[in-house]
N, C-alpha and C positions, 0 to 999 in steps of 0.2 A: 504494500500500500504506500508508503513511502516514497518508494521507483514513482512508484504514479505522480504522487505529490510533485515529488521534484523532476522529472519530466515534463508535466505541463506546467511549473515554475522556468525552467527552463528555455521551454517553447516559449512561453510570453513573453522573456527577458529578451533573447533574440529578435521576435517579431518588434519590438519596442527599439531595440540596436539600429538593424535592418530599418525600420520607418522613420527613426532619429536621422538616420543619414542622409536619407534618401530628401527629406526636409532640408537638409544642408546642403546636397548637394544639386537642387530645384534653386534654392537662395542663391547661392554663388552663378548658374545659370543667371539668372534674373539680374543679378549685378554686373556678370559680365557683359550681357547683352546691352544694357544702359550703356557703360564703358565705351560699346562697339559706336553707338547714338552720339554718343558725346562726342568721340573722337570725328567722325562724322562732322555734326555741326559745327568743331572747331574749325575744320578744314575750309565747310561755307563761311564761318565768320573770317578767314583770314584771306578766302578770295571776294570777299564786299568790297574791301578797300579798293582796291586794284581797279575790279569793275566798274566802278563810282568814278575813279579819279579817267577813267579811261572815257566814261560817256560823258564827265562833266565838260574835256574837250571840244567837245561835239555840242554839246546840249545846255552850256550855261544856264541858258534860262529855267531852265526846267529844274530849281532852283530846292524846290522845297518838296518834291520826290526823295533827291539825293538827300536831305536833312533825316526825313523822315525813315529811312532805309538806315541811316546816321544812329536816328534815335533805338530803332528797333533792336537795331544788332546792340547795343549797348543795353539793353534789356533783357534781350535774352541770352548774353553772359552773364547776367545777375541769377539770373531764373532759379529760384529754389526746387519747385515741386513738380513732376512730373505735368500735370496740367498747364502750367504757369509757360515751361519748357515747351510743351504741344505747341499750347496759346500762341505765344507768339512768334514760335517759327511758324505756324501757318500764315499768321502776319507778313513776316519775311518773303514767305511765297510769293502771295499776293504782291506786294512792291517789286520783286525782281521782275514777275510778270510783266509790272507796269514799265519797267526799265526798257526789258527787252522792247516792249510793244512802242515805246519811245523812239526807239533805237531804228523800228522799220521808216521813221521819217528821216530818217536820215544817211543816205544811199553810203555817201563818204564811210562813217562810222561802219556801216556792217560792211565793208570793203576789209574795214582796220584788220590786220590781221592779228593784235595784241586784241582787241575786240572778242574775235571769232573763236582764238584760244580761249580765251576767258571766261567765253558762251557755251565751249566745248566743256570745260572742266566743270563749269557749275551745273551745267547736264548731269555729266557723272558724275556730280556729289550727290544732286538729287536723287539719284536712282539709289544710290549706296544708300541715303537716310530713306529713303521708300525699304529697301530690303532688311535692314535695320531696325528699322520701326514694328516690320512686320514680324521678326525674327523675336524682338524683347514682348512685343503680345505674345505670340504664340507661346513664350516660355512663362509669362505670367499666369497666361489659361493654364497652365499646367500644373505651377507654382499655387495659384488660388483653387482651381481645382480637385488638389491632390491636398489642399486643406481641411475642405468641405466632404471629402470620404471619411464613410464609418468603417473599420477601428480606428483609422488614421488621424481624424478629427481633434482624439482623446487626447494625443500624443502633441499634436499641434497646438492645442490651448494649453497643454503645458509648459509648453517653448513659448505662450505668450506671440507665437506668430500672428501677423494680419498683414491681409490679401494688399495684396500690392495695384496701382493703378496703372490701366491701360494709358498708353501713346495716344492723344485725342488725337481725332480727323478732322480735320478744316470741314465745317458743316456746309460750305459752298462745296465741295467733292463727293457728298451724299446726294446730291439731287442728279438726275435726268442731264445727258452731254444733251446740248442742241447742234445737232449738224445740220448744217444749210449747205445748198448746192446754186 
C-alpha cells in the first residue's frame, strides 16, 4: 500500500516538474519573441531619420508630416506596454504611408536612388514586424492558452502567472480592401 502511496506521490511531483517547465519555457518563448518585435522596430526607428531627411529635400513644405512622423517615432521609443507599443507603431504606419504617397508627387524624388533604397529596406522591415508580430501572438495563444488548461491551471496560479497581451492590429487593417479598377 505504501508503493501505491508513493507512486502516485510520485507521478504528481513529476507531472507538476514537467508543467513547471513547460510554463517557463512558453514564458521565455513569449519574451523572446517580443525581443525579435523590438529589435525589428528598432531597425524602422533608425531608418525614419534617413527617410525624412531624404524626402525633406524634395518636399520642404510638407513640413508638419515630417514633424509628426518626428513626434511618433519619439513615442514609440518611450512605449511601455504592449498596447501603447501596437498603438503607435500602427500610427507610424499610417505616416510613412503618407510619406510614400507624398513622394509619388514628386517624379525627381522617386528617381533618388538613396530614396528607393530607403523604400526598399523599410519594405522589408515591415514585412519582418508583420512576421514578428504574428510569431509573438501565436506564442502568447499558446503561453495564455496553456494557462487556462485543467490540471495545468492549478500549477499556473501558483507561479502567480497572467496571460500576456496580444500585438494590437491597426483597426483600419480589419475592415474590407477596396479595389477599384
Amino acid at each position: 500500500m505504501i508503493w501505491i502511496i508513493l507512486g502516485i506521490v510520485a507521478v504528481i511531483v513529476l507531472w507538476f516538474i514537467v508543467t513547471y517547465n513547460s510554463f517557463i519555457n512558453l514564458k521565455n518563448r513569449v519574451e523572446n519573441a517580443w525581443a525579435q518585435i523590438d529589435v525589428q522596430l528598432k531597425r524602422r526607428y533608425d531608418l525614419i531619420p534617413n527617410l525624412v531627411n531624404t524626402v525633406k529635400g524634395y518636399a520642404a513644405h510638407e513640413k508638419e508630416i515630417f514633424e509628426n512622423l518626428g513626434e511618433l517615432r519619439a513615442k514609440a521609443m518611450g512605449a511601455q506596454s504592449v498596447k501603447e507599443v501596437g498603438d503607435t507603431n500602427n500610427q507610424i504606419t499610417q505616416a510613412l504611408k503618407t510619406i510614400f504617397a507624398v513622394a509619388e508627387n514628386y517624379p525627381e524624388l522617386k528617381a533618388n536612388e538613396n530614396f528607393l533604397k530607403l523604400q526598399e529596406e523599410l519594405t522589408n522591415t515591415e514585412n519582418k514586424i508583420a512576421f514578428a508580430r504574428q510569431f509573438y501572438n501565436d506564442i502568447v495563444m499558446q503561453y495564455n492558452a496553456a494557462q487556462q488548461r485543467i490540471p495545468a491551471s492549478i500549477v499556473a496560479n501558483m507561479m502567480r502567472l497572467t496571460p500576456k497581451e496580444y500585438y494590437p492590429v491597426d483597426e483600419g487593417e480589419r475592415g474590407p480592401i477596396n479595389v477599384q479598377f
